[in-house]
N, C-alpha and C positions, 0 to 999 in steps of 0.2 A: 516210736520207730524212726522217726525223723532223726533226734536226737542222736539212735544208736548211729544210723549212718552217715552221720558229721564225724561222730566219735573214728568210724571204722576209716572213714573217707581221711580225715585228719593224719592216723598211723599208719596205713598205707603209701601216703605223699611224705609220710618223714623214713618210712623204711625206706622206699625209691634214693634215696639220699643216704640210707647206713649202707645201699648194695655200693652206690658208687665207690663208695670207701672201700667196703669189703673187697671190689675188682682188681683195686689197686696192690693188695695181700695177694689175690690167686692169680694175678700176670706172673710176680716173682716166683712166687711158690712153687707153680708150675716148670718154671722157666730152672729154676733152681733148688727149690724143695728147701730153699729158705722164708721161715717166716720174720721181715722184715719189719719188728718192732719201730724203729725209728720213721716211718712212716709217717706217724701222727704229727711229728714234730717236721716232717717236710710238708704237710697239709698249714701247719700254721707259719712255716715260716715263709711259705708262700702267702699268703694273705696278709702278712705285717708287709712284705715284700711291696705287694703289689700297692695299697690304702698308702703307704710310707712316700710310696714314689709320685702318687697322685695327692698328696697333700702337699707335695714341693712343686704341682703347678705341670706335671705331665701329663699329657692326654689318655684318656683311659685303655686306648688301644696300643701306645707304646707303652705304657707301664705293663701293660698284659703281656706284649709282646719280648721286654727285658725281663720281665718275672720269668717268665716259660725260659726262655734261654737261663736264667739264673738254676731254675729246680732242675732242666732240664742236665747241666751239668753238672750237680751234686750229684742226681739221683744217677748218674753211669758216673761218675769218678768212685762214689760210693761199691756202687756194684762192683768196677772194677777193679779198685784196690784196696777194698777191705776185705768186702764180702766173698767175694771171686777163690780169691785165695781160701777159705776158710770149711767150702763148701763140704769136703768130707770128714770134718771135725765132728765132735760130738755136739749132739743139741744146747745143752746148755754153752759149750764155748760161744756159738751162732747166737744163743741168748741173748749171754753178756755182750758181747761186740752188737748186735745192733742194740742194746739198750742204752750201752756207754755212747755210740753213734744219735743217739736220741739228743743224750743231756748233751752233747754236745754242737748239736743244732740249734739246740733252745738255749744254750747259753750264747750262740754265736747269734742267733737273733736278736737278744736283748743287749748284746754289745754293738751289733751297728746301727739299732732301730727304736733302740730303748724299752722300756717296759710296760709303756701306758696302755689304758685300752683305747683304740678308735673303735667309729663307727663306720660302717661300709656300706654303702648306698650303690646299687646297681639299677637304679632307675626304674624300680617295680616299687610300687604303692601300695605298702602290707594294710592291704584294705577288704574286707570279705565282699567274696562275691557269692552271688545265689545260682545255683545250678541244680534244676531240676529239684528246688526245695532244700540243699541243701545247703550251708553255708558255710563256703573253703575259704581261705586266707589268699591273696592272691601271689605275695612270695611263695608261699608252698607252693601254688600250683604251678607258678614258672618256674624255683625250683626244681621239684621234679619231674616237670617236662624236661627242662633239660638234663637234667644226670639221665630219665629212662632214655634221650634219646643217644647219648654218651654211652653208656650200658648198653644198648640193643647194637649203634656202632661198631663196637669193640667188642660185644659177643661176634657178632657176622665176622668178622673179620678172625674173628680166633678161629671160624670155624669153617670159612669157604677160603679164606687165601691161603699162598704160597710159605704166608709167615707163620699163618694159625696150623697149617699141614707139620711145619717144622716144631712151631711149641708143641703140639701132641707129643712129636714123638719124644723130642727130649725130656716130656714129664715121664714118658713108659720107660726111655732108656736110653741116656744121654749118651754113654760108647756105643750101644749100635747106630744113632744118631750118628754120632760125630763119623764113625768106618761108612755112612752110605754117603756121606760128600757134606750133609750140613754143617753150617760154618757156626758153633757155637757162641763165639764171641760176640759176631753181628746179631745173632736173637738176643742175645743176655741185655746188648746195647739196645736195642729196639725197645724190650722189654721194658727196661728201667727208663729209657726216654717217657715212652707210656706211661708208666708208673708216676715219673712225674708229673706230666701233662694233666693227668687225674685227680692228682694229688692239690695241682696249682688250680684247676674247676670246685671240688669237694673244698675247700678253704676259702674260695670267692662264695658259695652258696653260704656254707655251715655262718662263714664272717659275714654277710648278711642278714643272717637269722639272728642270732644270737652276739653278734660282736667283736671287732677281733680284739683278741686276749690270750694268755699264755694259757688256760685254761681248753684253747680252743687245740691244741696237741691229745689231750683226753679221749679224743673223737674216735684213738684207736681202742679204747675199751670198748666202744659200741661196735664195732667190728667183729669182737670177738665171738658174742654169742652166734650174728650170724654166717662166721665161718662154721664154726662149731655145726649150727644148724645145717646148715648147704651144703658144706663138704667145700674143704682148702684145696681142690684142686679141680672146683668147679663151676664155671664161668656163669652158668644156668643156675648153680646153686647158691650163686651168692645175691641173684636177684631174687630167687625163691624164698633166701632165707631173709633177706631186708626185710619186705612186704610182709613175711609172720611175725618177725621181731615186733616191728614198727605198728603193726596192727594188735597183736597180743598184751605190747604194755601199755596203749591208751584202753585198750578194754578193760586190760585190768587194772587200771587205775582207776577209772571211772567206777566200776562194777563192783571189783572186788575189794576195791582201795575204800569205801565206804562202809566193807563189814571188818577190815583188818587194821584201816590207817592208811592214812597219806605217805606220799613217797615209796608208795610200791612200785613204780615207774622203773626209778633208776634200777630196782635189781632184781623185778619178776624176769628178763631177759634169759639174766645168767642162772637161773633156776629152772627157767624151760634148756638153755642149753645144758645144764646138768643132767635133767631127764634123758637127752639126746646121749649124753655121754656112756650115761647108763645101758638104752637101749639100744641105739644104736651109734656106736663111737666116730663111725665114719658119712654122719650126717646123709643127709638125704640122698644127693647125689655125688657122695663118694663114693671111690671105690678102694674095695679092702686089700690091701698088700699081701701080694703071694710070694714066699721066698721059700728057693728049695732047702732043703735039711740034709 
């Protein structure tokens, strides 16, 4: 029983870390009913950003502080003069352009910064600690303390202020939105400021954990099941769905990965969000699209 709950303790602290990501997907989505592939590749090119700038001898708080101004104006110039324009195209146009917007962050990354991998050291000693018999990694557990308390942040805010009153209504319906006075462009800008800012924390954790590498842009795959699972336009559901991702494939790696084979990790995710698709398409706490006929 011990065991099981290191195991459960363990995918829990790495979903808190998929929702982060995933919040950064349901700001825009909401904000715009784009899903914003190229994401993953501002999660890493922040973190080559930031380790790049601190291995030429800058202190960790201005390099933070030139990273965030850096994402911070990709991710609105992005929005505003790709994306913006594009918005009532068909899905796959929105596709293609943020995917081509992808490879072309990650190519712009490896031309200012090169392609090697660094290590990223945020002054936490991945050393287990014992809590209550169980024994946690201690980067995970400051990990995700900070993204939950990032995520709880940025829910309350989507959901008591004057900016979170405005995203509502723009995900219900952006021209009655825009006819009662709100100013579209300043939420979309907000929005994607945020988006960044998340983007630039999620790439400083994940580049901790694991490394930074051009590998570390991938991280949008792990998004996906738990949009799927939570629902893409919702703030609640994308911490709901980290925490069952993140817990469902250490168990079933551990558990099930012993009567079927190793590496069930990487893709019992997308098989639970398949079922979801099946059952229910609009995740947990989506909600389903009414259009009149």
């Amino acid at each position: 029983m011990q065991f099981f709950f290191e195991v459960l303790v363990g995918g829990l602290l790495a979903g808190v870390m998929y929702s982060l990501v995933a919040l950064s997907f349901v700001l825009i989505y909401k904000a715009s009913g784009i899903f914003n592939f190229a994401q993953g590749s501002l999660v890493l090119f922040g973190a080559l950003t930031y380790v790049s700038l601190v291995e030429r001898g800058l202190s960790a708080w201005l390099a933070f502080a030139l990273t965030l101004a850096a994402l911070v104006l990709i991710a609105v110039a992005t929005g505003r003069l790709v994306l913006r324009p594009l918005v009532n195209r068909p899905p796959i146009v929105l596709f293609m352009a943020t995917l081509g917007l992808s490879l072309i962050q990650e190519g712009a990354a490896q031309l200012i910064w090169g392609a090697q991998v660094h290590g990223l050291d945020i002054g936490i000693d991945d050393k287990p600690l014992h809590l209550a018999g169980v024994m946690v990694s201690r980067l995970d557990l400051f990990a995700a303390a900070t993204a939950g308390v990032l995520v709880l942040a940025l829910s309350q805010l989507a959901r008591w202020s004057r900016f979170g009153l405005a995203l509502r209504a723009i995900a219900d319906d952006p021209l009655a939105a825009f006819a009662v006075g709100i100013r579209l462009p300043r939420v979309w800008a907000i929005v994607w400021a945020l988006a960044g800012f998340v983007s630039l924390v999620a790439g400083l954790l994940w580049g901790a954990r694991l490394g930074v590498q051009f590998s570390l842009s991938l991280i949008v795959l792990k998004a996906l099941p738990v949009l799927i699972i939570g629902g893409f336009s919702s703030i609640g559901g994308a911490i709901a769905g980290g925490l069952l991702v993140g817990a469902a494939e250490k168990l079933a790696e551990v558990y099930v990965g012993a009567i079927v084979g190793d590496g069930i990790e990487n893709w019992f995710p997308y098989l639970l969000a398949m079922l979801f698709l099946l059952v229910r398409p609009v995740g947990l706490f989506g909600e389903r699209a009414v259009e009149r006929v």
